[in-house]
C-alpha positions as CSV (number, residue, x, y, z in Angstrom):
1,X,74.9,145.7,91.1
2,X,76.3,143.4,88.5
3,X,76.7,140.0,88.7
4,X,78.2,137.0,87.0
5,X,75.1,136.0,84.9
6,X,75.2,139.9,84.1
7,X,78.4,139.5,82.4
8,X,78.1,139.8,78.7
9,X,78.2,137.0,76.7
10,X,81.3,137.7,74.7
11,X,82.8,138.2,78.3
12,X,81.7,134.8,79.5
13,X,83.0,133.4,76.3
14,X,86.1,135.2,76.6
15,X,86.8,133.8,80.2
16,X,85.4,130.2,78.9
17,X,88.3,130.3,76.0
18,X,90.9,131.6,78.6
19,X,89.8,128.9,81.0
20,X,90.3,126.0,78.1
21,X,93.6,127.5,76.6
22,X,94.7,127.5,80.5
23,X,93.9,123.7,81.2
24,X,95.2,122.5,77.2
25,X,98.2,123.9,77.9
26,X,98.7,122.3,81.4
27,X,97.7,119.4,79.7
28,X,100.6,120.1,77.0
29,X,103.4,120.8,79.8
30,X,102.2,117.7,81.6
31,X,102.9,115.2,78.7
32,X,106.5,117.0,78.2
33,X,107.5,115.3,81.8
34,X,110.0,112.8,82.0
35,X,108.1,109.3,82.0
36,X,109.1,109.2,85.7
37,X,107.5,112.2,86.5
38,X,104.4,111.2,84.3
39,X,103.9,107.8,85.9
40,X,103.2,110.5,89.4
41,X,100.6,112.2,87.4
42,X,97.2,111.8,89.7
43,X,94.3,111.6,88.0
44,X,91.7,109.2,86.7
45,X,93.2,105.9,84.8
46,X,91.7,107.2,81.1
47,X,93.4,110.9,81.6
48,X,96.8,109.5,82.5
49,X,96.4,107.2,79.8
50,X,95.4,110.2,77.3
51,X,98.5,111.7,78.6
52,X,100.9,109.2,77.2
53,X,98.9,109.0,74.1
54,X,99.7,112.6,73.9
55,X,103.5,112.2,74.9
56,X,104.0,109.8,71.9
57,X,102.6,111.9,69.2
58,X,103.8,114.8,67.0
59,X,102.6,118.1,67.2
60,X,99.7,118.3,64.6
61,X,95.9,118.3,64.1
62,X,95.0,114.7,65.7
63,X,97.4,115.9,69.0
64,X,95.3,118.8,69.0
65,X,92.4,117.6,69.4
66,X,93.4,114.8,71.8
67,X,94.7,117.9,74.2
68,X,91.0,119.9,73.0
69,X,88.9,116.7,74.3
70,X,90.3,116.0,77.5
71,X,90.8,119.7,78.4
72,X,86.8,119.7,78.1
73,X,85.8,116.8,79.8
74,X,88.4,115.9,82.5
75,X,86.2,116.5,85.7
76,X,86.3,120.2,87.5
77,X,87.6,118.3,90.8
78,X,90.9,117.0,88.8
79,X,92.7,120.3,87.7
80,X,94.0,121.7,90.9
81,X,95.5,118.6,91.6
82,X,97.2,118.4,88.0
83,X,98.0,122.1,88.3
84,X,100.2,120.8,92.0
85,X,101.5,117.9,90.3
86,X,103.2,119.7,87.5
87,X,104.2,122.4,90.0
88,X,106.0,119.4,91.9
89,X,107.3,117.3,89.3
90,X,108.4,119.9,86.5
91,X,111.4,120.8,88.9
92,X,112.4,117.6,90.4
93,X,115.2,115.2,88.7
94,X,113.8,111.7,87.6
95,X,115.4,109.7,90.3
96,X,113.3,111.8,92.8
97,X,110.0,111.0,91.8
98,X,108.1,108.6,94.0
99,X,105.0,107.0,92.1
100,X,102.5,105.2,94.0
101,X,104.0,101.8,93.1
102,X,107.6,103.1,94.2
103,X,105.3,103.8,98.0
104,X,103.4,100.5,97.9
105,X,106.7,98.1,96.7
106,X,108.6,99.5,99.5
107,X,105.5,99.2,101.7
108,X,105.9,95.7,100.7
109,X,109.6,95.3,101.1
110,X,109.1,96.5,104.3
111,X,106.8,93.7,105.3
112,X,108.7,91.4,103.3
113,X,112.1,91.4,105.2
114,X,110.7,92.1,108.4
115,X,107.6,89.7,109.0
116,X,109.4,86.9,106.8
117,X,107.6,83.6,105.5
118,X,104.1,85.3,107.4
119,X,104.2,88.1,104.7
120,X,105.4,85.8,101.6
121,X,102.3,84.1,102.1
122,X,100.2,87.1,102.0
123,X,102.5,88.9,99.4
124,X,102.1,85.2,97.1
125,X,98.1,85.2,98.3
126,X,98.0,88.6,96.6
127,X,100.3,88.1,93.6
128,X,99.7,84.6,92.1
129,X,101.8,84.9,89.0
130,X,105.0,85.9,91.2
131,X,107.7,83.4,91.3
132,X,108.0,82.5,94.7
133,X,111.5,80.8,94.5
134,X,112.7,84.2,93.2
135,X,110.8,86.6,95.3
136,X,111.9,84.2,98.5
137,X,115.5,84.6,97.4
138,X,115.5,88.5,97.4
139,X,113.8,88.5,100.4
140,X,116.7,86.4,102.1
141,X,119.7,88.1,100.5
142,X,118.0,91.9,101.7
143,X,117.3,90.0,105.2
144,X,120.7,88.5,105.2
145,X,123.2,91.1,103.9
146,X,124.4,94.1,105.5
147,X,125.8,97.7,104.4
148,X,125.6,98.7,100.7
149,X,124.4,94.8,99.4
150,X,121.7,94.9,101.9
151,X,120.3,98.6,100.0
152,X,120.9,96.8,96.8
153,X,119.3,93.9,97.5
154,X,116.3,95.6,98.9
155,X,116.1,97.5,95.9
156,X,116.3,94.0,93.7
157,X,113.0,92.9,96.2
158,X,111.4,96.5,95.7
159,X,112.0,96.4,91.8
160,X,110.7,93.3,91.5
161,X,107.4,93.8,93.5
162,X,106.7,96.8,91.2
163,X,106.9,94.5,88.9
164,X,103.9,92.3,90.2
165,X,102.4,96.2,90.9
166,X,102.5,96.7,87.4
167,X,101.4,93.4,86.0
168,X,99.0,93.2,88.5
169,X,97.7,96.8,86.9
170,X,97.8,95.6,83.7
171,X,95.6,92.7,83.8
172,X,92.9,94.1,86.5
């Protein structure tokens, strides 16, 4: 009976190479997303990060080996959920892509419009650098308004937490 280990070693370095080509070139497909799609990438922070590195350059040596690198040592545990993102993402338009700041903004808008001054002290506890004056004026005019304003103004709100999402990111 044969088993794996049995396997020759041209045939173990054969499905090694197959295995690489396979994850370089989801790697590849996943920096051609739109940057709405891309921001939805899951993954860990330096991968992601590698990903738009790789979306900005041209196709040559350096790009190569970028893709080569993180092929090799982006963790066993973080392919099949790459390999379901681009499934996901590859077919959907831009505006349809929900990132994890577009979940936690609306979270936030939620909170925001229903709870009132109660939540714009936790929401300003949470995000010091946040203009209050201008957060507390969304959060009145999507409390306030009604029909197509109100969805515009709760987008205004939800736009400009992502905002604090992102900065809040960026420093941390």
């Amino acid at each position: 009976m044969t088993t794996s280990d049995d396997r020759s070693r041209t045939e173990r370095r054969r499905a090694e190479r197959a295995l690489l080509d396979e994850r370089k070139a989801l790697l590849d497909a996943l920096a051609g997303l739109p940057p709405e799609a891309r921001a939805a990438i899951p993954g860990p922070p330096d991968l992601r990060a590698a990903i738009e590195q790789i979306t900005d350059m041209k196709a040559d040596s350096a790009r190569r080996r970028i893709i080569r690198h993180f092929a090799r040592r982006t963790p066993e545990a973080a392919w099949p959920d790459l390999r379901d993102a681009l499934a996901t993402l590859k077919g959907l338009p831009p505006e349809a892509v929900v990132t994890v700041e577009d979940e936690q903004a609306a979270d936030w808008a939620g909170r925001l419009i229903e709870d009132g001054d109660a939540a714009l002290a936790g929401f300003l506890d949470r995000f010091r650098a946040v203009d209050r004056n201008h957060v507390r004026r969304l959060q009145r005019n999507a409390r306030n308004r009604e029909g197509s304003a109100a969805a515009r103004a709760r987008a205004a709100l939800e736009e400009a937490i992502k905002e604090a999402l992102l900065a809040e990111e960026g420093d941390g």
